[in-house]
C-alpha positions as MATLAB code, in Angstrom:
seq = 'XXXXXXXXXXXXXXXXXXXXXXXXXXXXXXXXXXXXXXXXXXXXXXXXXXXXXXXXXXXXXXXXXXXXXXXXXXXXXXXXXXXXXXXXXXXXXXXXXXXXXXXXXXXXXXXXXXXXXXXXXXXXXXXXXXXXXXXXXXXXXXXXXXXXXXXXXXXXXXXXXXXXXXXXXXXXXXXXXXXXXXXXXXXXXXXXXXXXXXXXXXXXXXXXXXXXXXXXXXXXXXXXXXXXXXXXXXXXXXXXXXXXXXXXXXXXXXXXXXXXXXXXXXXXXXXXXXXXXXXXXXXXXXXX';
ca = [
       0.000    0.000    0.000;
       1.611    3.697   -0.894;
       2.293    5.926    2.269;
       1.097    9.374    0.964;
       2.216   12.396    3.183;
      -0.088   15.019    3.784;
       2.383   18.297    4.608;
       2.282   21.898    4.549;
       5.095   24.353    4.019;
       5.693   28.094    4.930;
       6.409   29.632    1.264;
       6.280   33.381    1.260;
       4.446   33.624    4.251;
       1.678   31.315    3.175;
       0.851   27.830    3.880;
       0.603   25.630    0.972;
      -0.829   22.304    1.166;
       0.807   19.264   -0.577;
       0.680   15.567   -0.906;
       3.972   14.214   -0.715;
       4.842   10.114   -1.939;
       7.495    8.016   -3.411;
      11.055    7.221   -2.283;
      12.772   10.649   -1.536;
      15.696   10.285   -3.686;
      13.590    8.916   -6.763;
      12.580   10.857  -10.000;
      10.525   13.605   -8.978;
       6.982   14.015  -10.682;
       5.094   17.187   -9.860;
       1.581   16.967  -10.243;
       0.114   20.479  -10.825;
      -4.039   21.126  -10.755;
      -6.275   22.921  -12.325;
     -10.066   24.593  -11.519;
     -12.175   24.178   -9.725;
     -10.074   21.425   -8.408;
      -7.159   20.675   -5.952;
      -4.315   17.915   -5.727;
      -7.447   15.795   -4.478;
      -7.835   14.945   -8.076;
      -4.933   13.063   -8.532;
      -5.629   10.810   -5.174;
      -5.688    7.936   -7.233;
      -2.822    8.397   -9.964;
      -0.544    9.380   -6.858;
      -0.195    5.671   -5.878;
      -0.004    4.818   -9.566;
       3.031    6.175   -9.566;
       4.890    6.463   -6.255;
       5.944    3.113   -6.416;
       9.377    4.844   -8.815;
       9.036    8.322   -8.357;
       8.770   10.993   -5.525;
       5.283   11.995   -6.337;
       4.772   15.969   -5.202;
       0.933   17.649   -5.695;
       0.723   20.832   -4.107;
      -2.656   22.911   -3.917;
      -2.327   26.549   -5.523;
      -2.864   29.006   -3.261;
      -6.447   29.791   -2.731;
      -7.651   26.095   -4.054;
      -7.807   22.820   -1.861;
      -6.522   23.092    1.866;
      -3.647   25.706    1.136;
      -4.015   29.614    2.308;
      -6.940   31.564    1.039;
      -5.969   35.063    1.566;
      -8.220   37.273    0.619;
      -8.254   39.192   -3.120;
      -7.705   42.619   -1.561;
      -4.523   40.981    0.551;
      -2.665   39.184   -2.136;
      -1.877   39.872   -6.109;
      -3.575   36.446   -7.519;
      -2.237   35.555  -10.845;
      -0.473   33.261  -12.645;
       2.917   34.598  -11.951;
       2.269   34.647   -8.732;
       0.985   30.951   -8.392;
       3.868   29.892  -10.285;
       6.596   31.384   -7.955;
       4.814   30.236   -5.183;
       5.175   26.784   -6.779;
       8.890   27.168   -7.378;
       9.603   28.734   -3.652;
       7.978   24.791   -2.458;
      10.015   23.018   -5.014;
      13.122   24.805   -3.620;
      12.524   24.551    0.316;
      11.751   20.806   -0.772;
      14.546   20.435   -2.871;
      13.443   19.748   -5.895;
      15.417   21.291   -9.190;
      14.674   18.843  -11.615;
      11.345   17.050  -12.191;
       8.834   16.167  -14.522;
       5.703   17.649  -14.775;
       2.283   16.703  -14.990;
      -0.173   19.815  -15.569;
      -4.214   19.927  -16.096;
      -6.070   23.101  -17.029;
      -4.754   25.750  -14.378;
      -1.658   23.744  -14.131;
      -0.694   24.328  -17.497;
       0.232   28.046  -17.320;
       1.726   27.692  -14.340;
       3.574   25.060  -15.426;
       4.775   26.395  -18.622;
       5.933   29.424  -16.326;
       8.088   27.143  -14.433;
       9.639   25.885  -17.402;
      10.327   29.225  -19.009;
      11.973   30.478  -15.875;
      14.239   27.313  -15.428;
      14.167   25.227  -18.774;
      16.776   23.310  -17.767;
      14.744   21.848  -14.395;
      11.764   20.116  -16.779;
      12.679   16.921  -17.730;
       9.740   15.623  -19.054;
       6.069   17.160  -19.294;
       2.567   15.422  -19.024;
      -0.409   17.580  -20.321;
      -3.301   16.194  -19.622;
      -6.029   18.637  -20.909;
      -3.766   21.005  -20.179;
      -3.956   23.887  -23.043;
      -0.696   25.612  -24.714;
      -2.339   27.104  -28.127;
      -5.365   29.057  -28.710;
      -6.832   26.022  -30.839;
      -7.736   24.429  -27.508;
     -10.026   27.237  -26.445;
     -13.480   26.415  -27.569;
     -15.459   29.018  -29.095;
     -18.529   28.478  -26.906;
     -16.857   28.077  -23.762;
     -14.191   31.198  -23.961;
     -16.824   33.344  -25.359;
     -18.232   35.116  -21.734;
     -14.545   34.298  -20.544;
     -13.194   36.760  -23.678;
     -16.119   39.208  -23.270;
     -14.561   39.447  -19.677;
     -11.222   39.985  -19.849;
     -11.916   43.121  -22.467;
     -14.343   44.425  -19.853;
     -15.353   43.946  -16.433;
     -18.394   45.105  -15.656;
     -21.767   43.232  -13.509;
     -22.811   41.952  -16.912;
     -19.842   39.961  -17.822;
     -19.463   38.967  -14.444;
     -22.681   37.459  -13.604;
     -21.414   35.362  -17.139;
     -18.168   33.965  -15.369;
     -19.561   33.506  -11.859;
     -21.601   30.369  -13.288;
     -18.346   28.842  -13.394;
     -18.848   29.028   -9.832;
     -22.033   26.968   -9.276;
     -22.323   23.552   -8.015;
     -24.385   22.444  -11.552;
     -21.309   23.825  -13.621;
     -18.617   22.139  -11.411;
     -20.699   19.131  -11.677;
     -20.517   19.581  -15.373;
     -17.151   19.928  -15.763;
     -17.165   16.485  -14.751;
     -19.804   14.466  -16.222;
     -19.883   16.618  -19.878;
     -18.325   13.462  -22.224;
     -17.764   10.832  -20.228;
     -20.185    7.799  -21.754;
     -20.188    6.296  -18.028;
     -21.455    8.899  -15.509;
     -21.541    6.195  -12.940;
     -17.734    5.902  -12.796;
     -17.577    9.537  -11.598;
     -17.580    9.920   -7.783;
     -20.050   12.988   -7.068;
     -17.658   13.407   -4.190;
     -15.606   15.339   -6.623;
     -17.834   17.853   -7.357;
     -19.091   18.745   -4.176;
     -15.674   18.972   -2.775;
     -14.538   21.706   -5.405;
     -17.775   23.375   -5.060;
     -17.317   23.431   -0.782;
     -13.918   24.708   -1.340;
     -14.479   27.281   -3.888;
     -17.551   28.472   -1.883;
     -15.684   29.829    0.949;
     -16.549   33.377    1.952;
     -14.413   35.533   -0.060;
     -13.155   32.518   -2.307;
     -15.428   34.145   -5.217;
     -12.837   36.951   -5.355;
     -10.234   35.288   -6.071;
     -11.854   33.250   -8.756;
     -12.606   36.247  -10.769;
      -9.228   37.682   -9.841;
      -7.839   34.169  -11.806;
     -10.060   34.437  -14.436;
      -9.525   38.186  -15.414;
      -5.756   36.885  -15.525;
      -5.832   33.892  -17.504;
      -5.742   36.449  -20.550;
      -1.922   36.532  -19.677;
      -1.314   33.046  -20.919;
      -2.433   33.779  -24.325;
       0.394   35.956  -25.475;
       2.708   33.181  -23.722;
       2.218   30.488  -26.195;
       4.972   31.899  -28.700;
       7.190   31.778  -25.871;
       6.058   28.444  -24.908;
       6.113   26.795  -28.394;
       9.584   28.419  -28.596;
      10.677   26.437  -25.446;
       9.249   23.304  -26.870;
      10.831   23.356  -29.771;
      14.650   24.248  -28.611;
      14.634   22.054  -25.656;
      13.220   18.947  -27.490;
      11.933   18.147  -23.817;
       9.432   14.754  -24.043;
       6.014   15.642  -24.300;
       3.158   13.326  -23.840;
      -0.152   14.917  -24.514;
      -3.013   12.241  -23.067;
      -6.585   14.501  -23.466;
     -10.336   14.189  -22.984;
     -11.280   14.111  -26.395;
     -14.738   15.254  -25.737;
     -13.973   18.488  -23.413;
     -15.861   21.022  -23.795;
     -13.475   23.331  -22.153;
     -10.076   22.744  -23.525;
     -10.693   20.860  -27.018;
      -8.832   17.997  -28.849;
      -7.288   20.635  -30.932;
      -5.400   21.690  -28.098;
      -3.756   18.549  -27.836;
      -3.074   18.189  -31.719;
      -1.189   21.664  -31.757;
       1.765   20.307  -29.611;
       2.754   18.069  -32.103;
       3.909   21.398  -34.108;
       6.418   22.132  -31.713;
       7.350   19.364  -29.236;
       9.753   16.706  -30.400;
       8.380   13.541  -31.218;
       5.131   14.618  -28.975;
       3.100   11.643  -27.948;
      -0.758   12.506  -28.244;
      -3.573   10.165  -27.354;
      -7.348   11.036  -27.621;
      -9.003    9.298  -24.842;
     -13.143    9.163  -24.746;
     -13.489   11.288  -21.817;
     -13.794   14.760  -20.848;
     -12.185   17.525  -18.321;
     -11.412   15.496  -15.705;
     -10.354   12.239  -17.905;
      -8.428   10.664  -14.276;
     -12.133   10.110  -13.165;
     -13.564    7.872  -15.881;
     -10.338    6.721  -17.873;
      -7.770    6.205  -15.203;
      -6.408    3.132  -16.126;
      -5.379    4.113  -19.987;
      -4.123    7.022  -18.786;
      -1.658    5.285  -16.093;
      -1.259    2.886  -19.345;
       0.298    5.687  -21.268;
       1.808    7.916  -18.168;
       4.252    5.230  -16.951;
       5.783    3.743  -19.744;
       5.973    7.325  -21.163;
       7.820    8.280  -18.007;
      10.211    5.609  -17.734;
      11.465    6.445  -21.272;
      11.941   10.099  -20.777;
      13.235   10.125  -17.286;
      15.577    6.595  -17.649;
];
C-alpha cells in the first residue's frame, strides 16, 4: 500500500498544502491542478506512480486546503501561483522534475519551465492547453467578453463557473459512463471554492488567464529548442479545452506523444487506467 504524506510548508508567508509520496531520492513528478479542483484529483494516480518516483501535488494558493488570503490581501495571478510553486520546489529540494499539468496547471507550469528550462525533464499535459486552438469558441466566449471588460454583466457570465451544476458539469460533460464519476468530486470543489471571499479570487484568476495567451509563442519556442518529451493524453470530448489543443503540440514538441481518450475535463475520473497505461511507460522512457 503507498504511504502518501499530507504536509504543509511556509512559502512566502503562506501555507501551501501538498501531498507528498514516493522514495525521496527517486525521479521527482510534480503533479500540478487545475479549476475548480485541488491535488485531491490526482488521489488515485498518486499511488499509480509512487511506487518509482517521488510523487509531489501541491494545492495553488487559494484552491484545496492551502491559504486563502483574501483578493484585496494578495496579487492572484499566474505569476504569482507559479513562484509560489517554485519557492515549495526549492525549500523541498526539488530542481529537476517532470511535470504533470491539467487546465490551471498548465500556465503555471509552462511558467516554471520558461523560468528554469533546464529543471523540466519531461512534461505530461493532460487537458492542459498551450495554443489558442484548444479554447473552444462556446466556452471562452463570456470568458473573452470578460477579460476586455469587467463590468456586472460579464461577471454574472463567469460567476456560473462558480455553481455547483457547472462544477458538476465539468465532470460528467463526455464521459459515456457517468456512474464511474464519484459525485464526491464535485461537491468537494464546489465546498472549497464556496468559501466566503473565495469568489474573489476566482474572478481575480479568471480576469488573468488572458496573460497566458500571449505566452504560447514563448512556450512553443521552449518546446521546440529544448526537445523536452512531451506526452499529450486529453479528454477528447472536453468542452473546455478541445482535442485541438492537444493536436497543436505536435507542431512544436519533439516527437510529442498525443492520445485522444473518450473522456472529458477530468479524464483521471472515468479513464484512469489508460491514462496510467500511457503515463508510466511514457515516463520511464523520458526520465531513464
Amino acid at each position: 500500500m503507498t504511504t502518501i504524506h499530507h504536509r504543509y510548508a511556509a512559502v512566502d508567508g503562506r501555507q501551501l498544502f501538498y501531498r507528498d509520496a514516493g522514495p525521496p531520492g527517486a525521479p521527482a513528478v510534480v503533479l500540478l491542478h487545475g479549476f475548480p479542483a485541488s491535488s485531491f484529483m490526482f488521489r488515485n494516480l498518486i499511488p499509480a506512480l509512487a511506487a518509482r518516483y517521488r510523487v509531489i501535488a501541491p494545492d495553488h494558493l487559494g484552491f484545496g486546503l492551502s491559504d486563502a488570503p483574501p483578493a484585496d490581501q494578495f496579487s492572484y495571478s499566474f505569476d504569482s501561483l507559479a513562484g509560489l510553486t517554485a519557492g515549495l520546489l526549492g525549500r523541498l529540494g526539488v530542481t529537476r522534475y517532470a511535470m504533470y499539468v491539467h487546465d490551471y496547471g498548465a500556465p503555471i507550469g509552462w511558467r516554471l519551465a520558461l523560468a528554469d528550462p533546464a529543471a523540466v525533464m519531461a512534461i505530461v499535459t493532460q487537458n492542459g492547453n498551450g495554443y489558442e486552438e484548444g479554447l473552444t469558441e462556446t466556452f471562452w466566449k463570456p470568458v473573452r467578453e470578460y477579460w476586455h471588460e469587467q463590468s456586472p454583466q460579464t461577471e454574472q457570465a463567469v460567476r456560473l463557473a462558480l455553481t455547483l451544476d457547472a462544477i458538476r458539469r465539468r465532470y460528467l460533460h463526455g464521459v459515456t459512463d457517468e456512474s464511474l464519476v464519484s459525485p464526491d468530486t464535485w461537491h468537494h470543489d464546489y465546498d472549497l471554492v464556496s468559501r466566503p471571499g473565495n469568489d474573489r479570487i476566482q474572478l481575480k484568476l479568471i480576469a488573468d488567464y488572458a496573460t497566458n495567451i500571449p505566452l504560447y509563442p514563448y512556450l512553443h519556442a521552449y518546446l521546440r529548442d529544448s526537445r523536452v518529451p512531451l506526452l499529450a493524453v486529453w479528454g477528447r470530448n472536453d468542452e473546455i479545452l478541445g482535442p485541438y489543443g492537444a493536436r497543436a503540440f505536435a507542431r512544436d514538441a519533439h516527437r510529442a506523444e498525443i492520445h485522444l481518450l473518450d473522456g472529458g475535463h477530468f479524464l483521471l475520473e472515468s479513464q484512469l487506467d489508460t491514462t496510467v497505461g500511457l503515463v508510466r511507460p511514457f515516463l520511464e522512457r523520458a526520465l531513464s
